[in-house]
C-alpha positions in Angstrom: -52.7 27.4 -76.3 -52.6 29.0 -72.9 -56.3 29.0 -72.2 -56.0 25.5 -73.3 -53.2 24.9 -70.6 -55.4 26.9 -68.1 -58.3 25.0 -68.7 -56.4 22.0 -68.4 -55.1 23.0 -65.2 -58.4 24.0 -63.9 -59.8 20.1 -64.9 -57.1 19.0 -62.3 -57.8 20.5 -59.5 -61.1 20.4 -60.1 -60.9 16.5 -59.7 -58.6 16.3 -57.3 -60.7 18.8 -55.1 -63.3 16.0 -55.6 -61.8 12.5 -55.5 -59.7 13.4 -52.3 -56.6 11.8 -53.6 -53.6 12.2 -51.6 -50.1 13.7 -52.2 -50.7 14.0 -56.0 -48.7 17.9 -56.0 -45.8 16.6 -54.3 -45.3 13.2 -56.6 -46.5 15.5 -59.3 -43.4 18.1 -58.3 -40.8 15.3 -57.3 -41.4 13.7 -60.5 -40.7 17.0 -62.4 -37.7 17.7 -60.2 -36.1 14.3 -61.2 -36.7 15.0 -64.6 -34.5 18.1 -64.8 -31.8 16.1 -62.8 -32.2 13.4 -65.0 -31.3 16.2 -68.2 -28.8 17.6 -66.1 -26.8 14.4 -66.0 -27.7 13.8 -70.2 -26.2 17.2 -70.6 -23.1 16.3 -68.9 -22.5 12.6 -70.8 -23.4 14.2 -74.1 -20.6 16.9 -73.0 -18.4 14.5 -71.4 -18.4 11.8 -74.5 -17.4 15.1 -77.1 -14.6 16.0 -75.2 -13.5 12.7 -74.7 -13.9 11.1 -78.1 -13.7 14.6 -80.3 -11.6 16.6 -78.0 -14.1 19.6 -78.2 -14.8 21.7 -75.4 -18.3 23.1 -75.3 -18.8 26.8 -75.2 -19.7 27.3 -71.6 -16.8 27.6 -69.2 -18.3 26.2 -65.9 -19.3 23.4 -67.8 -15.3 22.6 -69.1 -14.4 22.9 -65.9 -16.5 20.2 -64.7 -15.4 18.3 -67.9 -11.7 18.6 -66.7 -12.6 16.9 -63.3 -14.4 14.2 -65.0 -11.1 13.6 -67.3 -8.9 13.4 -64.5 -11.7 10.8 -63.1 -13.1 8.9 -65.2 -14.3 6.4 -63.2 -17.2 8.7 -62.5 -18.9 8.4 -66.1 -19.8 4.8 -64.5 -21.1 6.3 -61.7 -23.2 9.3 -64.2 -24.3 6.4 -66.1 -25.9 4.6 -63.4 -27.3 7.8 -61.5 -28.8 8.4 -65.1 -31.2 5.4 -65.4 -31.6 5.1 -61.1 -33.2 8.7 -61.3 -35.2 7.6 -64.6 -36.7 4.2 -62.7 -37.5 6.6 -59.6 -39.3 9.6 -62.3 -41.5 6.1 -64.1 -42.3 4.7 -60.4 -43.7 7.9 -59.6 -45.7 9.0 -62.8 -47.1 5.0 -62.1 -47.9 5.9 -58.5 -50.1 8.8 -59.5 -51.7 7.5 -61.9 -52.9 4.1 -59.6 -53.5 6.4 -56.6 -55.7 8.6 -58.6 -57.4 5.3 -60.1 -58.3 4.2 -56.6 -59.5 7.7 -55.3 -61.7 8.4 -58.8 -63.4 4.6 -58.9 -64.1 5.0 -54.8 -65.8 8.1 -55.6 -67.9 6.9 -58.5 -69.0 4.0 -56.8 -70.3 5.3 -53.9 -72.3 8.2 -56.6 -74.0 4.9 -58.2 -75.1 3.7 -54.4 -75.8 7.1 -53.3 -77.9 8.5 -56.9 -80.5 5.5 -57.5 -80.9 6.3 -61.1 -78.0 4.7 -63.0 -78.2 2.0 -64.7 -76.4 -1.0 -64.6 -74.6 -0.5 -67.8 -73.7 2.9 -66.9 -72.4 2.0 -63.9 -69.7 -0.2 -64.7 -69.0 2.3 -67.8 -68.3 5.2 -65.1 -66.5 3.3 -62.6 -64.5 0.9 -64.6 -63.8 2.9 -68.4 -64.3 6.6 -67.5 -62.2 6.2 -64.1 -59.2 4.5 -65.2 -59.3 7.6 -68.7 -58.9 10.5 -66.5 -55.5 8.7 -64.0 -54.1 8.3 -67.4 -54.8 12.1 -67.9 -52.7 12.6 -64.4 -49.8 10.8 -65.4 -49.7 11.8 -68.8 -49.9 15.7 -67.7 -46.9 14.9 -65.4 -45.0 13.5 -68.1 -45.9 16.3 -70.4 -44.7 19.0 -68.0 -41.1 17.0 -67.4 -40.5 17.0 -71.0 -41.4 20.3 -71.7 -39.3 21.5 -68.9 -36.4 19.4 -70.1 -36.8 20.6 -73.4 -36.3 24.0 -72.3 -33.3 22.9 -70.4 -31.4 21.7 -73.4 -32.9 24.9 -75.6 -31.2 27.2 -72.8 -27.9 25.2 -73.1 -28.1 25.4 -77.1 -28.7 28.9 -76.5 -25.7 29.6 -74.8 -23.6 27.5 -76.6 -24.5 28.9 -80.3 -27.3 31.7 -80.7 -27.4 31.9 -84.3 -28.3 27.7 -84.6 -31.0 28.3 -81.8 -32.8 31.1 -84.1 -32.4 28.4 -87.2 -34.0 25.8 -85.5 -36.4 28.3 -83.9 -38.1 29.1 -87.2 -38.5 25.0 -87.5 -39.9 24.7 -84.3 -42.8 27.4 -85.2 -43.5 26.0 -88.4 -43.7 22.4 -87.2 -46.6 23.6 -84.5 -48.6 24.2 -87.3 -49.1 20.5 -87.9 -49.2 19.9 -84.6 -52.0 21.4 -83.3 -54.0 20.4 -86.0 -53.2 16.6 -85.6 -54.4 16.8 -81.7 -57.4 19.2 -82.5 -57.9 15.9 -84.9 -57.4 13.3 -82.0 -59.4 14.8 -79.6 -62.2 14.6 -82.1 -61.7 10.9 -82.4 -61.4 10.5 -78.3 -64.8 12.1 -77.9 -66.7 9.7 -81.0 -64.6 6.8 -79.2 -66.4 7.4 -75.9 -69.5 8.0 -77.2 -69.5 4.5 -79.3 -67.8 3.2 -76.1 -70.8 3.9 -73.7 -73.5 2.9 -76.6 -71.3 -1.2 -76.8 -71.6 -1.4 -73.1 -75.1 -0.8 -72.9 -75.8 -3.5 -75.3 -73.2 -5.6 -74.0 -75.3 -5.1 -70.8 -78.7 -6.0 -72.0 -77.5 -8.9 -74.3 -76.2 -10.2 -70.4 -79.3 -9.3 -68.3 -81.9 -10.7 -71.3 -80.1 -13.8 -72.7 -82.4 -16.4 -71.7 -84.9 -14.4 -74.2 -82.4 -13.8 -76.9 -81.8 -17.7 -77.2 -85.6 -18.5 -76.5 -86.6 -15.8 -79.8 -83.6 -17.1 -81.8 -82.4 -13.4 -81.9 -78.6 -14.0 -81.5 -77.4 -13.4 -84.8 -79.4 -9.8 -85.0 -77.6 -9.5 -81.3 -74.3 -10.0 -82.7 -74.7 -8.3 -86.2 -75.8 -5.0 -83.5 -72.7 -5.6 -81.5 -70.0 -6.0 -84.0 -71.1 -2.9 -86.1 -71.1 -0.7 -82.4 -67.6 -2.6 -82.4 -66.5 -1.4 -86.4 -67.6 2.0 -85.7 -65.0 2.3 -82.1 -62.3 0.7 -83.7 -62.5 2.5 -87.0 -61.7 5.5 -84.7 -59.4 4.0 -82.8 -57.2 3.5 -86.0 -57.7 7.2 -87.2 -56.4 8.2 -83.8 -53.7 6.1 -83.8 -52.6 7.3 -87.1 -52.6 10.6 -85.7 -50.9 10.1 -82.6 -48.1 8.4 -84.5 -47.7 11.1 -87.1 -47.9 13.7 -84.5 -45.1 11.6 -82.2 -43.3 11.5 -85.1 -43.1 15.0 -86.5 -40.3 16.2 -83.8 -37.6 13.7 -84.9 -38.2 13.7 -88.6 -38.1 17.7 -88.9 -34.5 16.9 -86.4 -33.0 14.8 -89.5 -34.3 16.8 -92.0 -32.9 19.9 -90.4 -29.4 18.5 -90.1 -30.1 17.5 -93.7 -30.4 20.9 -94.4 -27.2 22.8 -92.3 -25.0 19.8 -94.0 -25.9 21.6 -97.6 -24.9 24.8 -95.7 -21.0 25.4 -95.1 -21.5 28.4 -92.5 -23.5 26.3 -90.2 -22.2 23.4 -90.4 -18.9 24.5 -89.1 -20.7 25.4 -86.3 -21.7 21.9 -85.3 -20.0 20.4 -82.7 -20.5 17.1 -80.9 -21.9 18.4 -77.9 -24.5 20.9 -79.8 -25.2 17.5 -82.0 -26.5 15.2 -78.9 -28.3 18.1 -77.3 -30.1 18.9 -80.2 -31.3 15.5 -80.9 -31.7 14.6 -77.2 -34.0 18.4 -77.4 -36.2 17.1 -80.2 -36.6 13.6 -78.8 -37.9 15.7 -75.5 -40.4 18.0 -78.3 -41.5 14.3 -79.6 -42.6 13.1 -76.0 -43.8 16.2 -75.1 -46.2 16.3 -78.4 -47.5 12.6 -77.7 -47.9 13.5 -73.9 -49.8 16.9 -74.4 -51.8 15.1 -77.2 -52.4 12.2 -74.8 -53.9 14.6 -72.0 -56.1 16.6 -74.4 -57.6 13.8 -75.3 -58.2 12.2 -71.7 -59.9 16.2 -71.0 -62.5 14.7 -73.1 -63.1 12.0 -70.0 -62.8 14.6 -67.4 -65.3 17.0 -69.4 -67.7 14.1 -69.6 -66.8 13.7 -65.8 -68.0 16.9 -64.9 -71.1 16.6 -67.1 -72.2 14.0 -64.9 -71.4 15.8 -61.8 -73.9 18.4 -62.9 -76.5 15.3 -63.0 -76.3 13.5 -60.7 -76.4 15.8 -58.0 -79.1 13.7 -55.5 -82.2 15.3 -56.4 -85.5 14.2 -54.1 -83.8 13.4 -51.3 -86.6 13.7 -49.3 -88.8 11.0 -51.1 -89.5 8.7 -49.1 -92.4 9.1 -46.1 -93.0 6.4 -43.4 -96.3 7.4 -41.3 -99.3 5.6 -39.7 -100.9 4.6 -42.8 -102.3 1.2 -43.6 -101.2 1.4 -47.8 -98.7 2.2 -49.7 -98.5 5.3 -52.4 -96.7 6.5 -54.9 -97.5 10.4 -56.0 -96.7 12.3 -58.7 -93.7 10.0 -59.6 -91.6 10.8 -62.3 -88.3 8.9 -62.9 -85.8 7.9 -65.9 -82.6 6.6 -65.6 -79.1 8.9 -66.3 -78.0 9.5 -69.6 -81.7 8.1 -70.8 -84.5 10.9 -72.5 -87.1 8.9 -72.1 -88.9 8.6 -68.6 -90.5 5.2 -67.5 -92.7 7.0 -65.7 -94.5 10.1 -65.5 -96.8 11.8 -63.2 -97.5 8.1 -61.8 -99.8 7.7 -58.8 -100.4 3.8 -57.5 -101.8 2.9 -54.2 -101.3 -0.7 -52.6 -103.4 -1.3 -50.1 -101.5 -3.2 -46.7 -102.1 -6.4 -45.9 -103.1 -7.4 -50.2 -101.8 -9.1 -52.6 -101.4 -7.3 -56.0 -100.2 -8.9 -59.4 -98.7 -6.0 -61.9 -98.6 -7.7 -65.4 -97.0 -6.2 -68.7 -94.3 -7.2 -71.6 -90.1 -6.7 -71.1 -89.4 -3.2 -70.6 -92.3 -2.0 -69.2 -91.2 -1.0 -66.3 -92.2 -3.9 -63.3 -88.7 -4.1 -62.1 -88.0 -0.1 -62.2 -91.7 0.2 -60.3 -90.7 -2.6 -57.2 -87.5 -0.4 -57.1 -89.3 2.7 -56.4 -91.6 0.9 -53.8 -88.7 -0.3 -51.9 -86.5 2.7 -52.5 -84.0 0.9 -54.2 -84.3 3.7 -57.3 -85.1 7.3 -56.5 -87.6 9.2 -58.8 -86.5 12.9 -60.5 -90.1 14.2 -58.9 -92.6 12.3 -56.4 -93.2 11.0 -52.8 -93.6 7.7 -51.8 -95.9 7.3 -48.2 -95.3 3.8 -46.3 -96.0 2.6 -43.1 -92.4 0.6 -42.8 -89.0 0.4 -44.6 -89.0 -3.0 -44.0 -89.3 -4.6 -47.9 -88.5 -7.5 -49.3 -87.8 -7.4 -53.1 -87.0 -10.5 -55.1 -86.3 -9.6 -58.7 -85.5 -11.8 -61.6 -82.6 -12.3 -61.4 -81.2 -13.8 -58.1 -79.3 -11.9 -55.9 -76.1 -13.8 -55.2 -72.4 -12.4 -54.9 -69.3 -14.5 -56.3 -68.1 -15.9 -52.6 -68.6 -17.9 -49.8 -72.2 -19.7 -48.9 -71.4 -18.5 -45.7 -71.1 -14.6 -46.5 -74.0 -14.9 -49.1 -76.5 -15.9 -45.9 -75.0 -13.9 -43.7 -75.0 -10.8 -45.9 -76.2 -7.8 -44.0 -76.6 -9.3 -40.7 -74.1 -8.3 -38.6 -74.8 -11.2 -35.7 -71.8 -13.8 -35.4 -73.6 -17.4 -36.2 -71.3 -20.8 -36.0 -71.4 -22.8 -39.4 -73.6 -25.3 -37.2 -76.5 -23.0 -37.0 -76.6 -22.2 -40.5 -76.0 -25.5 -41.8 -79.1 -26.8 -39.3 -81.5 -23.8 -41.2 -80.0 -24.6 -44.4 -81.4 -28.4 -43.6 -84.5 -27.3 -42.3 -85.6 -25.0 -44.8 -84.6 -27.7 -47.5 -82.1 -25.1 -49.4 -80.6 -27.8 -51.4 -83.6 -30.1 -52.4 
């Protein structure tokens, strides 16, 4: 369990060493800190309400004497109450703030890998920046949360402690045997995490090309082997997504069914039970409600590790290889050399030891079926894609490349024409080129 934890805590600053996010160890601590204030105050209603509605005193004298003050003021159970749930809002606003912040920072970073590689492909792109991104800020939170729990837990172990040794060693030998379960059910789940992003990435790919080839899908009456394809990809992910869940619930749930059916127990047993008191009774349900979360939360983070680990495969990957691939000289052609280029998380290259010379000043028509590669050859040409091994020798940078489908983004005509030209032009001179050119005949 401790490498575990280790590795774990190596994954995290690993990331955040890479994604630049800011702040994350001090919401990370502050969060933590309001948890044990927030079991603090639990600690002191839970003792406050025994004495109050049982008349028992708890077995820790500092803490009756802060139980006498309260009685001789009352009015500041309100006030305990109402600190209680301020400090819980404040602990959920943070865990939130982390996980968003570390969102922003993690897609940032991806997307500027897909601009910066040249190899990925669409479907993988929005995969990494959209799925894979958003897996690994849940991770953040979910670690925060695991480490307030925990720490809470051993807050209301040390108060049981104190209060009654010989129930703390009864519920001790429960607590080892229920770990048992435990960490088989999240070995299980983390199983289940890594099929489900596996499947994940194999639907968006197909999503992807059912999108980019849809014209020839409808034209080859192929839709119905398109969505048969889809929906089993679909069956397979959710299929795992319902063995998870079943794990997830039965691991949640373990803590506060082995709480009842320990009580169940020490009521058949006179010599403990005399021992329970309404204090010891709250903390030890409020203890195993902390175990529960703390369960779900560290199950929850082993199983976002799988994103991170997946993470740092692809850092090993797409470390920009070739950077030096493109030549512009004196020349009057252009040449490809040696090229040899697939795209990431593909085994099979497009291209292989390719050499092509276009001559300047020519025209040249490049014919073949879908998926021969045209489109991925234009890209090397204008160094839009960058091959794993090969030169490219030009005589300008300066390319035009119209591909099939038409480059337009979702906004204004205005900054669609206007697009990389960073020149201030009035609406007048663009709509008199727009007439001109006869745009919209």
């Amino acid at each position: 369990i401790m490498n575990k934890l280790k590795d774990i805590v190596n994954d995290i600053l690993y990331i955040s060493k890479l994604t630049k996010t800011k702040n994350k160890k001090i919401l990370i601590f502050s969060a933590i800190l309001l948890s044990q204030f927030s079991a603090g105050i639990d600690l002191f209603l839970i003792a406050t309400f025994a004495s109050l509605i049982a008349f028992q005193d708890t077995n820790i004298e500092i803490i009756n004497i802060v139980l006498a003050v309260i009685n001789d003021n009352r009015i500041l159970i309100i006030f305990l109450v109402i600190l209680r749930y301020l400090v819980a809002y404040s602990q959920a606003i943070i865990l939130k703030k982390i996980e968003l912040s570390v969102t922003v920072s993690l897609r940032t970073y991806l997307f500027s890998k897909m601009l910066e590689q040249k190899n990925f492909s669409t479907a993988d792109s929005y995969y990494y920046i959209n799925t894979l991104s958003s897996h690994i800020s849940f991770f953040y939170s979910n670690f925060a949360q695991f480490l307030n729990f925990f720490l809470q837990a051993v807050a209301y172990t040390a108060y049981l402690m104190i209060s009654d040794i010989e129930l703390v060693r009864f519920f001790t030998i429960g607590v080892i045997i229920l770990g048992i379960p435990i960490t088989k059910l999240i070995s299980a789940s983390r199983r289940y995490m890594h099929q489900q992003f596996k499947f994940g990435l194999d639907a968006n790919n197909e999503l992807v090309n059912v999108l980019e080839n849809l014209s020839l899908i409808k034209m080859l009456r192929m839709e119905k082997k398109e969505k048969d394809t889809f929906q089993d990809l679909l069956t397979k992910i959710y299929d795992i997504v319902y063995k998870d869940y079943k794990v997830q619930f039965f691991n949640g749930q373990l803590p506060n069914f082995f709480t009842l059916i320990v009580f169940a127990i020490i009521l058949n047993i006179s010599g403990l039970m005399s021992k329970i008191t309404l204090d010891i009774l709250g903390v030890t349900i409020r203890l195993f409600q902390a175990l529960s979360t703390v369960t779900s939360a560290l199950n929850k983070v082993i199983n976002a590790q799988v994103h991170i680990k997946e993470f740092m495969e692809l850092e090993k990957v797409t470390v920009v290889k070739n950077p030096d691939y493109i030549t512009v000289d004196n020349s009057d052609k252009i040449e490809l050399k040696g090229i040899d280029f697939k795209y990431i998380n593909s085994e099979t290259y497009i291209f292989e030891n390719l050499d092509l010379i276009i001559e300047k000043d020519s025209h040249n028509i490049i014919i073949g079926p879908n998926g021969s590669g045209k489109s991925t050859l234009l890209g090397l040409l204008g160094n839009v894609l960058r091959p794993e091994k090969g030169k490219l020798f030009t005589f300008s940078e300066n390319f035009a490349y119209i591909g099939a489908t038409p480059y337009i983004f979702r906004t204004t005509l205005r900054k669609n024409i206007m697009y990389g030209n960073p020149k201030k032009i009035d609406d007048s001179e663009i709509m008199k080129m727009l007439h001109e050119f006869k745009v919209f005949n």
